[in-house]
PDBQT receptor file of N, H, CA, C and O in Angstrom, charges set to zero:
ATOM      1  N   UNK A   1    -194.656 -62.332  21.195  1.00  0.00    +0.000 N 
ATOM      2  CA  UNK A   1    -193.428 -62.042  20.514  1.00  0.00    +0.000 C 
ATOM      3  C   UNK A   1    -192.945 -63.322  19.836  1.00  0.00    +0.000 C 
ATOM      4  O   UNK A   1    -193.084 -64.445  20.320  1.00  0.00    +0.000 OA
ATOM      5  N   UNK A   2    -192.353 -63.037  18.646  1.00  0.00    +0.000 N 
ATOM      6  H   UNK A   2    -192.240 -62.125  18.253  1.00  0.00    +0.000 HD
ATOM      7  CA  UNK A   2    -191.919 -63.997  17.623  1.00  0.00    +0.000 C 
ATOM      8  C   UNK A   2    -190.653 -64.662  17.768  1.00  0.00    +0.000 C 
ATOM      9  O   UNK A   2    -190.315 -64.311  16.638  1.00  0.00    +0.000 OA
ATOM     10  N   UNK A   3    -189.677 -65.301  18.160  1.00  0.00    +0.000 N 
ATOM     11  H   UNK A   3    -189.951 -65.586  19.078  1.00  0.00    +0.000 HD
ATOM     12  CA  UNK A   3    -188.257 -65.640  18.498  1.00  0.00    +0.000 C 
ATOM     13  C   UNK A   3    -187.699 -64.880  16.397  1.00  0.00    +0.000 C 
ATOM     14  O   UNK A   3    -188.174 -65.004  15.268  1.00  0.00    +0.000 OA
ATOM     15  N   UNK A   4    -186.968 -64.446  16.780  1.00  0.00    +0.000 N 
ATOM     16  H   UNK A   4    -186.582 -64.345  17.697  1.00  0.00    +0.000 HD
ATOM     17  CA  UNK A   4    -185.726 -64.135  15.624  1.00  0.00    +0.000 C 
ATOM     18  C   UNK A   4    -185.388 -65.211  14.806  1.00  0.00    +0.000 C 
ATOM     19  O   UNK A   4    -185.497 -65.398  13.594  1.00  0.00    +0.000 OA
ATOM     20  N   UNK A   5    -184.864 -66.017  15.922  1.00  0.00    +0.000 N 
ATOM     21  H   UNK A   5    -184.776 -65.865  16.906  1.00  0.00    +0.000 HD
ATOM     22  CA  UNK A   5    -184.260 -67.698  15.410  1.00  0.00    +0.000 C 
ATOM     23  C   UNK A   5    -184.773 -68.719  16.503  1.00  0.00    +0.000 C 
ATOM     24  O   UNK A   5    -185.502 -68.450  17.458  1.00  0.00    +0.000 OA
ATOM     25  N   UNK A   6    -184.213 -70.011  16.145  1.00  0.00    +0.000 N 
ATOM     26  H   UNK A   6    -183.621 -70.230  15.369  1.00  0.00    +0.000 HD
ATOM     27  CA  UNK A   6    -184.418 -71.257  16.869  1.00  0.00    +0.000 C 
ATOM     28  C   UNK A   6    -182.973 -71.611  16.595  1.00  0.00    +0.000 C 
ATOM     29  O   UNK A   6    -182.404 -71.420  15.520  1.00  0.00    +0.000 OA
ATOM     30  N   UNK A   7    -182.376 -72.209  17.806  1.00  0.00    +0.000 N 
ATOM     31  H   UNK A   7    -182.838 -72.364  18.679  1.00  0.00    +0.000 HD
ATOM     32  CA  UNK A   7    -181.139 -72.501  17.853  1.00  0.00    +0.000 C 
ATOM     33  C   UNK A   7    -180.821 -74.091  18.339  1.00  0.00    +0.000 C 
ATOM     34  O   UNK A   7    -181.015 -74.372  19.522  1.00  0.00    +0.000 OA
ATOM     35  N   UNK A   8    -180.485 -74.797  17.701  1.00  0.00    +0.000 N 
ATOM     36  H   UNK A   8    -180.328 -74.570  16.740  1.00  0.00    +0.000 HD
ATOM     37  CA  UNK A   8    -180.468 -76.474  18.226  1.00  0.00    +0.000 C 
ATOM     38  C   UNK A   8    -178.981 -76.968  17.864  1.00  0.00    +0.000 C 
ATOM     39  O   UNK A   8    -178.711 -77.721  16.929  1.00  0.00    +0.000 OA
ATOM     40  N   UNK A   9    -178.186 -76.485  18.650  1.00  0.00    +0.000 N 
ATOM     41  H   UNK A   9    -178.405 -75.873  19.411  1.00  0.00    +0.000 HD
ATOM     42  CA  UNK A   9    -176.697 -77.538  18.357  1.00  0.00    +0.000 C 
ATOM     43  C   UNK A   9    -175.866 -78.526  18.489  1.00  0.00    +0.000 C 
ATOM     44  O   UNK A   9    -174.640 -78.613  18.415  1.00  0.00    +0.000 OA
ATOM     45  N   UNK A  10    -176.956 -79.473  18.758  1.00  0.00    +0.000 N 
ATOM     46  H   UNK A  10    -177.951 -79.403  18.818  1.00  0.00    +0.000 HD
ATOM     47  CA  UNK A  10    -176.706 -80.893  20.261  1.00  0.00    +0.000 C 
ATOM     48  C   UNK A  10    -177.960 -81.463  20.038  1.00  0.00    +0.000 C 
ATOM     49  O   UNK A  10    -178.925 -80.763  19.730  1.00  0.00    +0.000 OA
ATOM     50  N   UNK A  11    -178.037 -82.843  20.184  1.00  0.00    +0.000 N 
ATOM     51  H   UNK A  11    -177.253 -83.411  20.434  1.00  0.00    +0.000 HD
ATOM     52  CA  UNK A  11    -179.276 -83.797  20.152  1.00  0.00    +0.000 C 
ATOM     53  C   UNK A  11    -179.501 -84.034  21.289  1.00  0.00    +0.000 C 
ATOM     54  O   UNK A  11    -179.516 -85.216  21.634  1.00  0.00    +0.000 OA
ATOM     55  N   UNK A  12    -179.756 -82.973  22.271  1.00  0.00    +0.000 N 
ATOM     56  H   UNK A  12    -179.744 -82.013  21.990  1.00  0.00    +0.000 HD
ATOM     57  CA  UNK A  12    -180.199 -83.189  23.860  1.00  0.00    +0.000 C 
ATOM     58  C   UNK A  12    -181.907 -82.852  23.719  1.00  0.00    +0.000 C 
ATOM     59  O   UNK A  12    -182.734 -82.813  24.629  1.00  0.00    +0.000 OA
ATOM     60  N   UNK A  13    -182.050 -82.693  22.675  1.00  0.00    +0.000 N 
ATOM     61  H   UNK A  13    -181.377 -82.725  21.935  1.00  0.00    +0.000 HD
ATOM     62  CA  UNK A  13    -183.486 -81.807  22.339  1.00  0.00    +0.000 C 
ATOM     63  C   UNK A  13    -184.637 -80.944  23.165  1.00  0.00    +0.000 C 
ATOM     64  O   UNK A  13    -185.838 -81.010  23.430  1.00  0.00    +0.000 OA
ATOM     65  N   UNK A  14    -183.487 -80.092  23.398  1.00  0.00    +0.000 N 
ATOM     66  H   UNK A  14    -182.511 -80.039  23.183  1.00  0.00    +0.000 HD
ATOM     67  CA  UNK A  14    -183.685 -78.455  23.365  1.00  0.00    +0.000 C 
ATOM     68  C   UNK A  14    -183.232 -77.189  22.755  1.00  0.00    +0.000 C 
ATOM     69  O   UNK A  14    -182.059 -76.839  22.619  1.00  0.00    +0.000 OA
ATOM     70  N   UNK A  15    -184.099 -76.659  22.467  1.00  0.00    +0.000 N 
ATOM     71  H   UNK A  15    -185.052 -76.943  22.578  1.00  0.00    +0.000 HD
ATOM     72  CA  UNK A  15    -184.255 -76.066  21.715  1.00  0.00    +0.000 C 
ATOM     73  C   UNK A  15    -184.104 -74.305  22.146  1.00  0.00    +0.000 C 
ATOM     74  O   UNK A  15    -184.682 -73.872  23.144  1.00  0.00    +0.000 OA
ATOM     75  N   UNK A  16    -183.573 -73.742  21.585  1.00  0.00    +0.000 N 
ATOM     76  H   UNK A  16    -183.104 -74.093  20.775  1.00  0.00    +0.000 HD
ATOM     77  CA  UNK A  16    -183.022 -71.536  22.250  1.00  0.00    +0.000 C 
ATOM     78  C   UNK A  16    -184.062 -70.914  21.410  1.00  0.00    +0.000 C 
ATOM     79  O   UNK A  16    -184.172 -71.059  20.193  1.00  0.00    +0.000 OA
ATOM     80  N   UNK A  17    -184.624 -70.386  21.987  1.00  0.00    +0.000 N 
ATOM     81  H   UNK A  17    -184.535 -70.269  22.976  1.00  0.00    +0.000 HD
ATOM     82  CA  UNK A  17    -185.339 -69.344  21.345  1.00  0.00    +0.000 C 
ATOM     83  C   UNK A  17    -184.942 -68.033  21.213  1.00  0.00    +0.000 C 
ATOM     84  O   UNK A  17    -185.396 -67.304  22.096  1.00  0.00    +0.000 OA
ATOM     85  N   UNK A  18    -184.115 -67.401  20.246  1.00  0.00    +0.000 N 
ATOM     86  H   UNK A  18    -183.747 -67.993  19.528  1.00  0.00    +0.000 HD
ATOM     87  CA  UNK A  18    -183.594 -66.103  20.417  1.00  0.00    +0.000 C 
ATOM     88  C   UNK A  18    -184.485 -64.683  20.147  1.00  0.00    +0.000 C 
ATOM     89  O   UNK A  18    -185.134 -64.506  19.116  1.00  0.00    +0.000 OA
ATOM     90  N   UNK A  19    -184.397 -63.683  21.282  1.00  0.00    +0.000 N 
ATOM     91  H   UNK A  19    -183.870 -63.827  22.120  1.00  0.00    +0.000 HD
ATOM     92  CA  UNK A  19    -185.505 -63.030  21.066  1.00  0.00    +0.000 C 
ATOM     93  C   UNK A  19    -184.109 -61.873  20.841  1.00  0.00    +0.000 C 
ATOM     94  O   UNK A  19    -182.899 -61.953  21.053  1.00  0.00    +0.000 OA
ATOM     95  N   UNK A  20    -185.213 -60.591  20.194  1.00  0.00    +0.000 N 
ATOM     96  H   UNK A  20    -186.196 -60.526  20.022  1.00  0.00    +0.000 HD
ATOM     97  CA  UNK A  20    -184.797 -59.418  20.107  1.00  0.00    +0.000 C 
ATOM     98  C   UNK A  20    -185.277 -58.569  20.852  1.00  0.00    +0.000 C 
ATOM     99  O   UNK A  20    -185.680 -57.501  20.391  1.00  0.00    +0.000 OA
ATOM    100  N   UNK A  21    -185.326 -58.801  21.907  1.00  0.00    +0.000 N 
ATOM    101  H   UNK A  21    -184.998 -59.668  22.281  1.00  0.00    +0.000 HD
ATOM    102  CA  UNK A  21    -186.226 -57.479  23.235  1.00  0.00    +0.000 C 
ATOM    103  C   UNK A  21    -185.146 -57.133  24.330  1.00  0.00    +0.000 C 
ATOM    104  O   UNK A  21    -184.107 -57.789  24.406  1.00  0.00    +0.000 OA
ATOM    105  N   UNK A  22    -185.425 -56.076  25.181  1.00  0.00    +0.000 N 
ATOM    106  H   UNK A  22    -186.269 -55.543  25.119  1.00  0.00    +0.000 HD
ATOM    107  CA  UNK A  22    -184.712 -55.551  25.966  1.00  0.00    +0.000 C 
ATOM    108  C   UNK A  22    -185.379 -55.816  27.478  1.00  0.00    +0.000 C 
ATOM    109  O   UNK A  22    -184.937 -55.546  28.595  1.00  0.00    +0.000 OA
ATOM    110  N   UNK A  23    -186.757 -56.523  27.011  1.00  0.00    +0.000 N 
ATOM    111  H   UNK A  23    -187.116 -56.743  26.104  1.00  0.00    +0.000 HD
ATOM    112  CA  UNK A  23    -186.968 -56.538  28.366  1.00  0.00    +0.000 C 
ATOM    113  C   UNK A  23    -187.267 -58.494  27.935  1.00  0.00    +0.000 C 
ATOM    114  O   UNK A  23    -187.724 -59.052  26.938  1.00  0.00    +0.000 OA
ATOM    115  N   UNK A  24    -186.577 -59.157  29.647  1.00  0.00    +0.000 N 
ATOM    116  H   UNK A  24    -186.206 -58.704  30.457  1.00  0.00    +0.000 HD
ATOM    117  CA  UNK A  24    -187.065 -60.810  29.418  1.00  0.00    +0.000 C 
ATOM    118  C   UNK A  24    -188.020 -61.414  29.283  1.00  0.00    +0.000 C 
ATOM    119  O   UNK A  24    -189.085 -61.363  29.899  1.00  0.00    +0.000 OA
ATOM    120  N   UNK A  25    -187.700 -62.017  28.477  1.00  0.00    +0.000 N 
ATOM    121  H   UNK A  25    -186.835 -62.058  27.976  1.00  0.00    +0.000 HD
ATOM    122  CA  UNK A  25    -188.964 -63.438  28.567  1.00  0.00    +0.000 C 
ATOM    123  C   UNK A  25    -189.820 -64.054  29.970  1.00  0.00    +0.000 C 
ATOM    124  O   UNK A  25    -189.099 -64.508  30.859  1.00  0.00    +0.000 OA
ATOM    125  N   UNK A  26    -191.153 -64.080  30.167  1.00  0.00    +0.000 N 
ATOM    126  H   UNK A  26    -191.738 -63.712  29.445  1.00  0.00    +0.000 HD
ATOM    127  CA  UNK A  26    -191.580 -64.663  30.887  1.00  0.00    +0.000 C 
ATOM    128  C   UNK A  26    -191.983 -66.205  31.411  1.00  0.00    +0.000 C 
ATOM    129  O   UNK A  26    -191.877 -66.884  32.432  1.00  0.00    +0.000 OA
ATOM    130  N   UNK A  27    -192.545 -66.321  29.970  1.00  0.00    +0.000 N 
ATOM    131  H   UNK A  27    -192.631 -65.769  29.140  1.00  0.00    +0.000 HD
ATOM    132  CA  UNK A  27    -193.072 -67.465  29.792  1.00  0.00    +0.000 C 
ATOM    133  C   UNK A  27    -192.971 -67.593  28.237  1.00  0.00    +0.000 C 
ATOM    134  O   UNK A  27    -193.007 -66.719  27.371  1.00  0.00    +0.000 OA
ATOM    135  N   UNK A  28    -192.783 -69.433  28.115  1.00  0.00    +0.000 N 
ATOM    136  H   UNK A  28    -192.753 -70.144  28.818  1.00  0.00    +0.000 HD
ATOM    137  CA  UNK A  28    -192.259 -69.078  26.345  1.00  0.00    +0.000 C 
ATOM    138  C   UNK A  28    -193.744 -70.919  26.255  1.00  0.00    +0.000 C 
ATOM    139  O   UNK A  28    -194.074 -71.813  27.035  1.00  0.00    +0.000 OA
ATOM    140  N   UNK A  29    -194.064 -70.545  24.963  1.00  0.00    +0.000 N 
ATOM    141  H   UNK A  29    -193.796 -69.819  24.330  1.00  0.00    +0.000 HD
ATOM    142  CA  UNK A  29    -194.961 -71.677  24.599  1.00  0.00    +0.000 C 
ATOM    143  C   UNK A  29    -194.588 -72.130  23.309  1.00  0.00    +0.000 C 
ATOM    144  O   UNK A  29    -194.191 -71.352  22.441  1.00  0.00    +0.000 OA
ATOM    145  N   UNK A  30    -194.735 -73.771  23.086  1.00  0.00    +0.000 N 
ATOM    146  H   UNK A  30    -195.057 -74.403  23.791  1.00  0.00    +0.000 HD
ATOM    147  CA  UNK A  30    -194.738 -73.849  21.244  1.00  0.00    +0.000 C 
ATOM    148  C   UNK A  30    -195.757 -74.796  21.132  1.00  0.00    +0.000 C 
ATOM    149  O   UNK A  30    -196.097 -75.595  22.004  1.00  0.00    +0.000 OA
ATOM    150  N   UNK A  31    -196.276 -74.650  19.892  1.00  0.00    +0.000 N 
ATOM    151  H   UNK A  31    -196.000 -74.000  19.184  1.00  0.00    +0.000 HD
ATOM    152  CA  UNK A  31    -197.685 -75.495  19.439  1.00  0.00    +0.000 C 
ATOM    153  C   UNK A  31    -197.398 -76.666  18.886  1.00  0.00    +0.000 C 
ATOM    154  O   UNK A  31    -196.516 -76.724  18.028  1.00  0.00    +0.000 OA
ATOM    155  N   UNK A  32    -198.153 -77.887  19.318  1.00  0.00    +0.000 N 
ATOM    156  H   UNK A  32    -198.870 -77.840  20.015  1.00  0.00    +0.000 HD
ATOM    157  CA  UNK A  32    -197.868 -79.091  19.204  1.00  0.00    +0.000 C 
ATOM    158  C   UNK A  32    -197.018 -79.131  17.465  1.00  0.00    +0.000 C 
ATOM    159  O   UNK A  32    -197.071 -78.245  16.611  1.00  0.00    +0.000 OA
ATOM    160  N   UNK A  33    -196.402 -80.256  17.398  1.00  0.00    +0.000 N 
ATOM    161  H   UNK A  33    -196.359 -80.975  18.091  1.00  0.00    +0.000 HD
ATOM    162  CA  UNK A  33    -195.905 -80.411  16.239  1.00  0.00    +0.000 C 
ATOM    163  C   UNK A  33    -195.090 -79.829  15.289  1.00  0.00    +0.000 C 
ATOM    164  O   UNK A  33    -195.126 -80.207  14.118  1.00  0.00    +0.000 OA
ATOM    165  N   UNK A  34    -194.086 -78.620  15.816  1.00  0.00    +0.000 N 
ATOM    166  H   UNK A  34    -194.057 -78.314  16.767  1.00  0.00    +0.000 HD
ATOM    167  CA  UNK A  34    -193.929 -77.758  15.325  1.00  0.00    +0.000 C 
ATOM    168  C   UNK A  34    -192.100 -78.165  15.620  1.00  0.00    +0.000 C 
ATOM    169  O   UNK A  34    -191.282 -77.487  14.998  1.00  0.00    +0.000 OA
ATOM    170  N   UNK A  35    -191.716 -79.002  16.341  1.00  0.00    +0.000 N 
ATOM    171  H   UNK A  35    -192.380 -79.552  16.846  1.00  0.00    +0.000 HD
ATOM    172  CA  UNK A  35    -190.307 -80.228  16.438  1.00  0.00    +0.000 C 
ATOM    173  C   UNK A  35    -190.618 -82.009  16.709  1.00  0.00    +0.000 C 
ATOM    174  O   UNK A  35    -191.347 -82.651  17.465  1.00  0.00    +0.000 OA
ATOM    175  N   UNK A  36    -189.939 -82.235  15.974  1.00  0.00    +0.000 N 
ATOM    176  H   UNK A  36    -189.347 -81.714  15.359  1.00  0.00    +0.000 HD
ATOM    177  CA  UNK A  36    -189.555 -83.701  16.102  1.00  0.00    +0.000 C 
ATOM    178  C   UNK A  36    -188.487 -83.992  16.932  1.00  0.00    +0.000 C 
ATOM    179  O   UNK A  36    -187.544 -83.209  16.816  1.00  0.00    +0.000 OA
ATOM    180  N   UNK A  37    -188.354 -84.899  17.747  1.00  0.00    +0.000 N 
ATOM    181  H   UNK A  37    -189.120 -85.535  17.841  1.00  0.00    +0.000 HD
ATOM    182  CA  UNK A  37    -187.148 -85.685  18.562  1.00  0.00    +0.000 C 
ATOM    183  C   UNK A  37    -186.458 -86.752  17.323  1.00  0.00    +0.000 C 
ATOM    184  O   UNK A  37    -186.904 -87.206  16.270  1.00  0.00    +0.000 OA
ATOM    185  N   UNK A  38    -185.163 -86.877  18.038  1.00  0.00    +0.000 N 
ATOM    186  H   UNK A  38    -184.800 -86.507  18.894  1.00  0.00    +0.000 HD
ATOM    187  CA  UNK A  38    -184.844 -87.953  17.113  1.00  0.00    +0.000 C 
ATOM    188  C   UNK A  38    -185.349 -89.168  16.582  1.00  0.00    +0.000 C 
ATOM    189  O   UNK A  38    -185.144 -89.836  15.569  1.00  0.00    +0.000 OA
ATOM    190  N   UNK A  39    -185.891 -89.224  17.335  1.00  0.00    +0.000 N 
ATOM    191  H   UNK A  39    -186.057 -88.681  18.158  1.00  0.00    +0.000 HD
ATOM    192  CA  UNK A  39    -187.175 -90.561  17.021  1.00  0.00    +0.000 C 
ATOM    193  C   UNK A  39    -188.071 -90.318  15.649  1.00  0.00    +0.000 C 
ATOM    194  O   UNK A  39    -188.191 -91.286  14.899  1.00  0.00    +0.000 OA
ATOM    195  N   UNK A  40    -188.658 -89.157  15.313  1.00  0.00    +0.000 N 
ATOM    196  H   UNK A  40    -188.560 -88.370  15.922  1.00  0.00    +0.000 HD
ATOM    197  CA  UNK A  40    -189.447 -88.597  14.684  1.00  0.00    +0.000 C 
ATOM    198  C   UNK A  40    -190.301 -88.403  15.353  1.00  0.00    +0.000 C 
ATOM    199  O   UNK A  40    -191.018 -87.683  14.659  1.00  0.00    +0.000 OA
ATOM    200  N   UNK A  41    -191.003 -88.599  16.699  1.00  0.00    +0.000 N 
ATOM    201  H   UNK A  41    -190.421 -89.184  17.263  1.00  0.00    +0.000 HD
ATOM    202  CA  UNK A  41    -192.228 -88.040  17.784  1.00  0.00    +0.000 C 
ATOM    203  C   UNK A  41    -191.844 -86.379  17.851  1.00  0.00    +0.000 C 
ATOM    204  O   UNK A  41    -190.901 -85.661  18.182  1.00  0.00    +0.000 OA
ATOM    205  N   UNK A  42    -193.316 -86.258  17.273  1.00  0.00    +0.000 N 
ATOM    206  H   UNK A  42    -194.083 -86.841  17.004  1.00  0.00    +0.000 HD
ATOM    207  CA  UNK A  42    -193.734 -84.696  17.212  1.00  0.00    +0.000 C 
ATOM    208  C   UNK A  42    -194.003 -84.443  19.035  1.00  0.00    +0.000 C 
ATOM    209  O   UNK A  42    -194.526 -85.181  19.869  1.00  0.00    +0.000 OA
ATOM    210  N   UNK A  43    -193.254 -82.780  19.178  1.00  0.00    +0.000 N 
ATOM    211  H   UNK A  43    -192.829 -82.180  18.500  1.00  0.00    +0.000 HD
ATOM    212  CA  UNK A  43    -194.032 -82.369  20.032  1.00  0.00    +0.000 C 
ATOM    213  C   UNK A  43    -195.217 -81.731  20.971  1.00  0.00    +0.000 C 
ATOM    214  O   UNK A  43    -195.425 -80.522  20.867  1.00  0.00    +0.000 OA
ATOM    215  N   UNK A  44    -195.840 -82.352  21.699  1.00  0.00    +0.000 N 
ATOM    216  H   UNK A  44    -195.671 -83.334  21.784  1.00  0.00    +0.000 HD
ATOM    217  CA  UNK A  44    -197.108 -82.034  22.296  1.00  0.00    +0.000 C 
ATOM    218  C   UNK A  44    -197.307 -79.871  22.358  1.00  0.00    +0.000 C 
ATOM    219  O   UNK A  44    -196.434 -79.072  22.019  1.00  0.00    +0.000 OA
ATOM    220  N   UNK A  45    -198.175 -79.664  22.688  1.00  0.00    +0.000 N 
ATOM    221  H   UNK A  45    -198.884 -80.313  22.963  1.00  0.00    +0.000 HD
ATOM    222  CA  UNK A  45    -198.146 -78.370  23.271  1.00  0.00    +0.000 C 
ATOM    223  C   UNK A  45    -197.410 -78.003  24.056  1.00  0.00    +0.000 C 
ATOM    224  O   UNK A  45    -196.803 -79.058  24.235  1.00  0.00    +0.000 OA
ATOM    225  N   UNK A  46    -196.756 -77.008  24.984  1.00  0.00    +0.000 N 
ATOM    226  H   UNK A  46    -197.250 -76.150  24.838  1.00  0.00    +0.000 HD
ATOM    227  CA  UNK A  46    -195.851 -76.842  25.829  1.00  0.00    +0.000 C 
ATOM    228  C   UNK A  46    -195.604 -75.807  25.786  1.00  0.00    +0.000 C 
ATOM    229  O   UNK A  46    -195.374 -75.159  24.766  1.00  0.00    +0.000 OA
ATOM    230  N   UNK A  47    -195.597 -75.159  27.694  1.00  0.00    +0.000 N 
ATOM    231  H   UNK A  47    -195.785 -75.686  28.524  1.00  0.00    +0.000 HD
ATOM    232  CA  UNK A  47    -195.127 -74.126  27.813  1.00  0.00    +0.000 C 
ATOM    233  C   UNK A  47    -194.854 -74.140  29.408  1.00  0.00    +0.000 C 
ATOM    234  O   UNK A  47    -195.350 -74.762  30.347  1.00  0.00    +0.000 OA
ATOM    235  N   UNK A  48    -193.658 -73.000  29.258  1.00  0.00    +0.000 N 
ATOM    236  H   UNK A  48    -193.254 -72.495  28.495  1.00  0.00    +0.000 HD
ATOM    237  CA  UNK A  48    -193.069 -73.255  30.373  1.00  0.00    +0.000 C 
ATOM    238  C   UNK A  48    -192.386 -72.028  31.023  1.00  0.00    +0.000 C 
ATOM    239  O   UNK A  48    -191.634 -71.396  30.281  1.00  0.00    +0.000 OA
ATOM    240  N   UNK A  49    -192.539 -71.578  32.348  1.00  0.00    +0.000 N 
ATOM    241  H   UNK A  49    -193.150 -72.091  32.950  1.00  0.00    +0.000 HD
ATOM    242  CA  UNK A  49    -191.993 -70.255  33.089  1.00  0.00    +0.000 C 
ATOM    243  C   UNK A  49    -190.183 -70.563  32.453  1.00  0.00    +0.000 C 
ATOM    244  O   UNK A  49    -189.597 -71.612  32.185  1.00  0.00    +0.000 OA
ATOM    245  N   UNK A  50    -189.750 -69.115  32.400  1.00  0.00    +0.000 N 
ATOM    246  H   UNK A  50    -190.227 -68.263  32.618  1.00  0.00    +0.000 HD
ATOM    247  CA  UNK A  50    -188.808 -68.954  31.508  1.00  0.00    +0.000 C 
ATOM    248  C   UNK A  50    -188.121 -68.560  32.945  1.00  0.00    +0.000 C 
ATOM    249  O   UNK A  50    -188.784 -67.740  33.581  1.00  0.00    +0.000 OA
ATOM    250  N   UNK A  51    -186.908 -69.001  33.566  1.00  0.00    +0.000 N 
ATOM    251  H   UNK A  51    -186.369 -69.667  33.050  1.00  0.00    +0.000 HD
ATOM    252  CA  UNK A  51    -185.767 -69.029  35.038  1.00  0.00    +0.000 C 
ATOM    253  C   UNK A  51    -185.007 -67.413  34.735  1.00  0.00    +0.000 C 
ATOM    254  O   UNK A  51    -185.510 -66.809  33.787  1.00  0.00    +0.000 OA
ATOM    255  N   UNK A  52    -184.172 -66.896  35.267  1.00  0.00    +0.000 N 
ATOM    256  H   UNK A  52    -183.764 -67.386  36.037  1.00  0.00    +0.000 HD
ATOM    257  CA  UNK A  52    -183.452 -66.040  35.658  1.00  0.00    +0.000 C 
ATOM    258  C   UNK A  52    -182.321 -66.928  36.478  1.00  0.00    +0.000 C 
ATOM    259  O   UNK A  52    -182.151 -67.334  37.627  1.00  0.00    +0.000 OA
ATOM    260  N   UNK A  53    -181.607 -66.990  35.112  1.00  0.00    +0.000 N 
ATOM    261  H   UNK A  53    -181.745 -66.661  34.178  1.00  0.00    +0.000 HD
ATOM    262  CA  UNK A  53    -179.857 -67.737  35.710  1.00  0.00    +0.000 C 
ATOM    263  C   UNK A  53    -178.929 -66.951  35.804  1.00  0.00    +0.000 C 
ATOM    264  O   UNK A  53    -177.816 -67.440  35.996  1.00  0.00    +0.000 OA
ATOM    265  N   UNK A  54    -179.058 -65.525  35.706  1.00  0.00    +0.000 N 
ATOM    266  H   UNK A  54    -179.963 -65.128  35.551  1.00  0.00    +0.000 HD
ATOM    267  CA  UNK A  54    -178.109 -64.698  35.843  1.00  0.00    +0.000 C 
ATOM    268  C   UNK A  54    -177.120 -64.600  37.008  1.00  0.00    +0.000 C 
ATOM    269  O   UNK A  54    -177.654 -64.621  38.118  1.00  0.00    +0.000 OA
ATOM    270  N   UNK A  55    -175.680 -64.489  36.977  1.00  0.00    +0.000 N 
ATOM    271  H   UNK A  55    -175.247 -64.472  36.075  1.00  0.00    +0.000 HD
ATOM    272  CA  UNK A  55    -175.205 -64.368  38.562  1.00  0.00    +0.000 C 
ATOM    273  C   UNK A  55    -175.655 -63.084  39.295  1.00  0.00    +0.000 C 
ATOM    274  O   UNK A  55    -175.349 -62.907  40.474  1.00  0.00    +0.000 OA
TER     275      UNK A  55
C-alpha cells in the first residue's frame, strides 16, 4: 500500500505516513534515499513494526 501523503511538521526527522485503509498498518518500509536529514544525509533502507498506541 501506497501512503496518500507524507507529513513532516518539525525537524525531529520523522516522518507520518498517511494511509487510506480501514484496516492498520503492520509494518511500514522506505527505500534508501528517498529523505534527507537536515544535514543533507540521505536515508538508508528502513523498516520498522508499526506500535498500537491506542488507549
Amino acid at each position: 500500500m501506497q501512503p496518500i501523503a507524507l507529513a513532516d511538521d518539525d525537524p525531529d526527522n520523522y516522518v507520518y505516513a498517511c494511509l487510506d485503509a480501514a484496516s492498520p498498518a503492520i509494518e511500514i518500509s522506505v527505500a534508501a534515499g528517498l529523505f534527507h536529514d537536515p544535514g543533507d544525509d540521505a536515508n538508508p533502507t528502513t523498516s520498522a513494526l508499526v506500535l498500537d498506541r491506542t488507549p
